[in-house]
C-alpha positions in Angstrom: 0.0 0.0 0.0 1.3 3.2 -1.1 1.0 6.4 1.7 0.3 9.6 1.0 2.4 12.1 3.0 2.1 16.3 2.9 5.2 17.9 3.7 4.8 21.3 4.7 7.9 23.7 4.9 8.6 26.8 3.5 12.1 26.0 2.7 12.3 25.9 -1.2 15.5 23.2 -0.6 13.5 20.6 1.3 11.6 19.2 -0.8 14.4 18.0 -3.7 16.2 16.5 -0.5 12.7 14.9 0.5 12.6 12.9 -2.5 16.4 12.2 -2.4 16.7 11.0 0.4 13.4 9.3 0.7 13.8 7.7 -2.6 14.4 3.7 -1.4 10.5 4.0 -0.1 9.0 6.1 -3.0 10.7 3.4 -5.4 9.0 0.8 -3.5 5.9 2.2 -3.6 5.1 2.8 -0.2 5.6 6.5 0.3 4.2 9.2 -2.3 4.9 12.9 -1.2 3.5 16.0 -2.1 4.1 19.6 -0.9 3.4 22.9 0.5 4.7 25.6 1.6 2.5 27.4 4.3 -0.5 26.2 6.3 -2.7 27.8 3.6 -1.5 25.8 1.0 -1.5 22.8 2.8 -5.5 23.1 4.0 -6.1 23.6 -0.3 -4.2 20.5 -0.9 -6.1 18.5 2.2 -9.4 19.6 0.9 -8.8 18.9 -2.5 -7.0 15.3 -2.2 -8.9 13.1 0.2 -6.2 10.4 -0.1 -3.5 12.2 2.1 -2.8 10.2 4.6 -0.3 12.4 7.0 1.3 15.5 7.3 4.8 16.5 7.8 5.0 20.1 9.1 7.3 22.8 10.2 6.3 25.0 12.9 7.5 28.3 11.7 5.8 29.3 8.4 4.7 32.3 6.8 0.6 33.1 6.0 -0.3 30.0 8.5 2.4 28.5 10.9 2.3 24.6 11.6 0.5 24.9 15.3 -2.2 26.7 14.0 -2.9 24.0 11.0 -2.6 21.3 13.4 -5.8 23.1 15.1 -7.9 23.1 11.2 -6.4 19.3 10.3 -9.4 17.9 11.9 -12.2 20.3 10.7 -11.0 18.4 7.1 -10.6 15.0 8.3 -9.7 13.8 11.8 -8.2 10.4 10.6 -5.0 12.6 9.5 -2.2 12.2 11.7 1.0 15.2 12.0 4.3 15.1 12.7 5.8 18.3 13.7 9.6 19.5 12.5 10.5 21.7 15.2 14.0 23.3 16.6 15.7 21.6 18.9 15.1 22.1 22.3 11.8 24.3 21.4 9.8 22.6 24.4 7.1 24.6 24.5 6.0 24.7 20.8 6.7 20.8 21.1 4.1 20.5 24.4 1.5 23.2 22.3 1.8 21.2 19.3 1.4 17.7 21.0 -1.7 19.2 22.9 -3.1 20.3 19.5 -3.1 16.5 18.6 0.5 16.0 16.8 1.4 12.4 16.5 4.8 12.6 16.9 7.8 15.5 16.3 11.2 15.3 15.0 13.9 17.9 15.7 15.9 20.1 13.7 18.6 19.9 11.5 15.9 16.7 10.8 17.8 13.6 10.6 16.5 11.7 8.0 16.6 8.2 9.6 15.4 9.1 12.6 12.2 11.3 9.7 11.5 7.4 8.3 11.5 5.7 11.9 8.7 8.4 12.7 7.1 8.3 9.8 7.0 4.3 9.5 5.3 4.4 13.2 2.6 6.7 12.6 2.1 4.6 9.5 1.9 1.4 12.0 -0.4 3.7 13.8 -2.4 4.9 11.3 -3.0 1.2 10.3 -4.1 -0.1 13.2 -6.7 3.2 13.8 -8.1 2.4 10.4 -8.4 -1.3 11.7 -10.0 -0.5 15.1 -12.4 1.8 12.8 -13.2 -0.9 10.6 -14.0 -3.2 13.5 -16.1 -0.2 14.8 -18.1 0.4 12.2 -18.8 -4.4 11.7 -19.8 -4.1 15.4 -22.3 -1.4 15.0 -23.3 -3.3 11.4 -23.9 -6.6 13.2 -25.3 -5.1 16.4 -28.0 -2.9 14.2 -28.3 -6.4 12.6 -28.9 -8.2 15.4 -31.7 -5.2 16.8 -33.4 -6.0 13.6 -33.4 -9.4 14.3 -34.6 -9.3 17.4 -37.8 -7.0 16.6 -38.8 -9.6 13.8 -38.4 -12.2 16.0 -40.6 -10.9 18.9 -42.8 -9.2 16.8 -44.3 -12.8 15.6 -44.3 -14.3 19.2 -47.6 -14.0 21.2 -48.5 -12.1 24.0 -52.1 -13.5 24.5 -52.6 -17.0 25.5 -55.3 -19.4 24.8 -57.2 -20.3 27.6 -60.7 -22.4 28.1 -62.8 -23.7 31.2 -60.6 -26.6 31.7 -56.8 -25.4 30.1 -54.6 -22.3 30.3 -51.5 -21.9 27.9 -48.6 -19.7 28.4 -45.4 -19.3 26.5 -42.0 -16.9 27.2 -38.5 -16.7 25.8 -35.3 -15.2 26.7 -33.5 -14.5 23.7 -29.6 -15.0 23.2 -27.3 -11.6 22.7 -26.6 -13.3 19.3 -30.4 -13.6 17.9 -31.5 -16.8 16.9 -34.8 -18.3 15.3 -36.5 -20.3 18.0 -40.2 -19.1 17.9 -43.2 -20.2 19.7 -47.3 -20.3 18.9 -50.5 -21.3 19.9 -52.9 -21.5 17.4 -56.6 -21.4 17.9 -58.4 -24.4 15.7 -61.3 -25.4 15.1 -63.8 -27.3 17.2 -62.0 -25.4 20.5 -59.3 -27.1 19.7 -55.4 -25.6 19.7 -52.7 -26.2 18.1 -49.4 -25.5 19.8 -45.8 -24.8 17.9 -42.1 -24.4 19.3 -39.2 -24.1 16.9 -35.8 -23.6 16.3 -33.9 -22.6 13.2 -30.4 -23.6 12.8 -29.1 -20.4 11.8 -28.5 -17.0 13.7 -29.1 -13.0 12.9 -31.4 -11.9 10.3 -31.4 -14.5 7.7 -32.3 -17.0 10.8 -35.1 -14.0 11.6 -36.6 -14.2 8.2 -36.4 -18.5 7.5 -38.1 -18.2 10.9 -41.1 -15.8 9.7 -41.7 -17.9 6.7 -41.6 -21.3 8.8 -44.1 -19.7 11.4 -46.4 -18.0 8.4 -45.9 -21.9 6.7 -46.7 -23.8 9.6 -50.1 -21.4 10.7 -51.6 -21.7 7.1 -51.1 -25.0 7.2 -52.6 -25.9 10.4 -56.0 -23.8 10.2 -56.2 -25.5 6.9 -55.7 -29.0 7.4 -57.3 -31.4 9.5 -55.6 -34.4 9.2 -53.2 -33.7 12.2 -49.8 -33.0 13.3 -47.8 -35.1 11.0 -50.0 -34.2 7.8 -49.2 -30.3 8.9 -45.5 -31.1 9.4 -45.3 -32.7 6.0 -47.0 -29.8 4.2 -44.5 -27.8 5.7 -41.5 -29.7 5.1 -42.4 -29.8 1.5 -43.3 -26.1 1.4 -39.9 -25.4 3.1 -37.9 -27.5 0.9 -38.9 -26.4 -2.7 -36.4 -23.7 -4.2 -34.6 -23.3 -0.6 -31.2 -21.9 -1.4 -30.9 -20.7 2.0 -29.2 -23.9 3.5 -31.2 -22.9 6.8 -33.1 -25.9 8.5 -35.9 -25.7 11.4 -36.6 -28.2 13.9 -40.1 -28.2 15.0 -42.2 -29.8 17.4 -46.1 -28.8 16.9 -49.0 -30.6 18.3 -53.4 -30.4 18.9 -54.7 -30.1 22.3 -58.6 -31.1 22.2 -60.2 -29.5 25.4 -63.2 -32.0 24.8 -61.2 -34.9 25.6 -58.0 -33.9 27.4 -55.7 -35.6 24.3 -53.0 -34.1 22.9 -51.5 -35.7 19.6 -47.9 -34.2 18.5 -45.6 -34.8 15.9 -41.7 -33.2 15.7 -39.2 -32.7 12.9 -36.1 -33.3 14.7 -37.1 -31.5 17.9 -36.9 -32.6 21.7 -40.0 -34.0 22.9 -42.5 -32.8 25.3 -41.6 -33.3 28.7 -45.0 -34.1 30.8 -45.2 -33.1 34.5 -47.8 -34.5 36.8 -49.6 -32.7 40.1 -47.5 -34.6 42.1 -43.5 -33.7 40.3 -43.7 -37.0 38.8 -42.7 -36.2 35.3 -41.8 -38.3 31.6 -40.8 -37.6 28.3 -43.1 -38.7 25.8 -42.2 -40.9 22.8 -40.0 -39.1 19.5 -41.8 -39.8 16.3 -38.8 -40.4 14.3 -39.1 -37.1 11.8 -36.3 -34.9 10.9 -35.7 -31.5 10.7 -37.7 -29.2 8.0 -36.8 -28.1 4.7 -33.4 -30.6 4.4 -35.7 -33.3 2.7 -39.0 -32.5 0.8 -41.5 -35.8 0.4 -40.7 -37.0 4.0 -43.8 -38.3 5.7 -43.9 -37.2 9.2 -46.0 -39.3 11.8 -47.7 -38.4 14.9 -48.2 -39.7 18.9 -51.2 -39.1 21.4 -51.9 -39.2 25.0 -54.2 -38.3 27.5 -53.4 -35.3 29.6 -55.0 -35.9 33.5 -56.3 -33.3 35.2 -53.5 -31.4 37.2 -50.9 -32.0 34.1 -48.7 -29.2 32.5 -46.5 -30.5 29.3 -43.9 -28.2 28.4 -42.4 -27.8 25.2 -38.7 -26.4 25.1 -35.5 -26.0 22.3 -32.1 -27.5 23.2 -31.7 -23.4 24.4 -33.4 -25.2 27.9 -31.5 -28.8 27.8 -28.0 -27.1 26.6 -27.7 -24.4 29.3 -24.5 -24.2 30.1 -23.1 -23.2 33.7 -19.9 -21.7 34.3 -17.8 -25.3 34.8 -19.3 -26.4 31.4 -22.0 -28.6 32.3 -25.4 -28.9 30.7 -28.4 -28.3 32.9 -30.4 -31.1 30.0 -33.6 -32.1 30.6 -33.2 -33.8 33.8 -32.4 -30.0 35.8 -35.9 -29.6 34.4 -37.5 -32.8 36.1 -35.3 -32.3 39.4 -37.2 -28.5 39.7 -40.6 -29.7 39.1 -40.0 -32.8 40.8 -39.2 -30.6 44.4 -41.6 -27.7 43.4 -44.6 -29.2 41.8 -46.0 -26.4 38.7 -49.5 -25.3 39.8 -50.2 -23.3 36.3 -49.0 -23.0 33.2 -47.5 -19.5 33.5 -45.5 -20.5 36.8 -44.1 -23.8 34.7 -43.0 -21.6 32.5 -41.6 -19.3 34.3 -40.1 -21.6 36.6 -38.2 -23.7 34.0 -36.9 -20.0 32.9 -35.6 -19.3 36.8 -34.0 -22.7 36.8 -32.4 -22.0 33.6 -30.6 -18.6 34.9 -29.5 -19.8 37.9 -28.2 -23.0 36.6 -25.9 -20.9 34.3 -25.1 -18.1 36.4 -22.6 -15.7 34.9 -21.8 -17.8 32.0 -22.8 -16.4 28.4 -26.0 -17.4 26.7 -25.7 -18.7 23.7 -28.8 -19.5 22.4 -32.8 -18.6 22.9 -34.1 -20.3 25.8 -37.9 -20.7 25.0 -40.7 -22.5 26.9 -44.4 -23.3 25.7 -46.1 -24.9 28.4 -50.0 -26.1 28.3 -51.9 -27.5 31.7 -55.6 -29.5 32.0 -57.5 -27.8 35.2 
């Protein structure tokens, strides 16, 4: 990379011995000088040529002297750094120019070895500035990215619950500082019957945010429009998902129908944990996988479906690996069983404490470590 350097000096000598002496580095390509010859004709050149990367200046100069251009270098850009020529022993322009934001100074007569050691560390400077910069300005790009993430993904969650004379729902989800794509629903069916969804899309950020709205708009059409259950809506999915995905993204899903009338619940899951049932008295068991695998990696797979009989006083809880995957500060998963040890000492009395509760458990089991991932919890319980 070649610099751009503005030597300003109002000696008509300097600038033929500049080149001279300087020519190894100009040869090379790394320095390129130009030149002025007052503070005046140093702000022109500045203003005009955006690619100057650092000025050279001598303090004493007719029209505009070098302390008071240090003072207008940064009204033109403030990425420019100076280094100020200055007679030996002149302490107190040295301090005033240092104060005005010089770099560095060199001393006169200027030695010109000790002109390239300065110059080639304010270039080492100037590099890493530009670097921290860059850095800068990716965080605020990914951290604006992530905000935007974040407000798609909890603009589609719900924050009213389905409940009925003999049920109560309740969902909640503490997102990751890197935004991933679980999601959460509860859908209101036909017949008084709901249909409850919790998902989680392999990727993170906004292209994670936006295979997660179209899952979630997929998966809601298809489930007010079918009746053929779980596994028919999973496959209609799937298949949706799959056609003309160039995305690479993937969603494991676990959705199933609650029917009020009858206390069953009949679920199906692509590739996701299974519900975790907890009875009045802490006793708790996972139900049964039903062998499907993730959406939108195979179109045509035929997904099948379970059901059971919820008792009155049961809460099943749906989760992502966000809940089984905590992590505490030694490394150790919480997994499911941190879930069953809660509820099997502090029994869930409503769907919103279950909830709730599993969330507690999850933040205290991890303590100060980082959170990697959404932790969300759907929970449903027959009164």
């Amino acid at each position: 990379m070649t610099y751009k350097i503005l030597v300003v000096d109002d000696e008509p000598d300097l600038e033929p011995l500049v080149l001279q002496r300087m020519r190894r580095q100009i040869r090379r390509g790394r320095y390129e000088f130009v030149f002025a010859h007052n503070g005046i004709e140093a702000l022109e050149q500045l203003q005009a040529d955006p690619g100057i990367d650092m000025v050279v200046s001598d303090i004493n100069m007719p029209r505009m002297d070098g302390l008071t251009l240090l003072e207008q270098i940064p009204n033109v850009s403030p990425d420019i750094r100076a280094i100020i020529v200055s007679a030996y022993g002149d302490m107190e322009n040295i301090r005033t120019a240092m104060n005005r934001g010089a770099f560095d100074f060199v001393t006169k007569p200027v030695d010109f070895d000790d002109l390239q050691f300065t110059i080639d560390r304010t270039l080492e400077h100037i590099e890493q500035w530009r670097e921290a910069l860059s850095t800068r300005d990716k965080l605020v790009a990914l951290q604006n990215e992530l905000d935007v993430a974040s407000k798609m993904q909890q603009s589609i969650l719900p924050t009213a619950f389905p409940t009925g004379p003999s049920y109560k729902t309740f969902g909640t989800m503490q997102p990751a500082r890197n935004v991933g794509g679980d999601f959460f629903d509860v859908i209101r069916l036909e017949d008084d019957k709901v249909g409850l969804a919790i998902a989680d899309v392999s990727d993170k950020g906004v292209p994670a945010a936006l295979f997660m709205m179209s899952s979630r708009t997929l998966l809601k059409g298809s489930a007010i429009g079918m009746v053929e259950g779980p596994g028919a809506v999973l496959t209609e999915v799937n298949n949706l998902l799959s056609e003309d995905d160039t995305t690479g993204m993937f969603v494991t899903m676990l959705y199933a129908v609650y029917d009020p009338a009858t206390g069953v619940l009949t679920y199906a899951s692509g590739g996701h944990d299974p519900p975790l049932v907890v009875h009045a008295d802490g006793t708790s068991e996972l139900q049964p996988l039903t062998g499907g695998i993730a959406l939108g990696v195979l179109g045509g797979f035929e997904f099948s479906q379970e059901s059971f009989e919820l008792q009155p006083g049961d809460t099943v809880c749906f989760y992502t690996d966000g809940v089984t995957e905590a992590t505490n500060e030694q490394g150790v998963l919480m997994g499911i069983e941190g879930v069953q040890d809660l509820f099997a000492s502090a029994p869930p009395v409503d769907a919103e404490q279950a909830g709730m509760a599993m969330m507690d458990r999850g933040r205290a089991f991890t303590g100060e470590a980082p959170q990697f991932d959404d932790i969300p919890c759907l929970t449903l319980r027959r009164d």
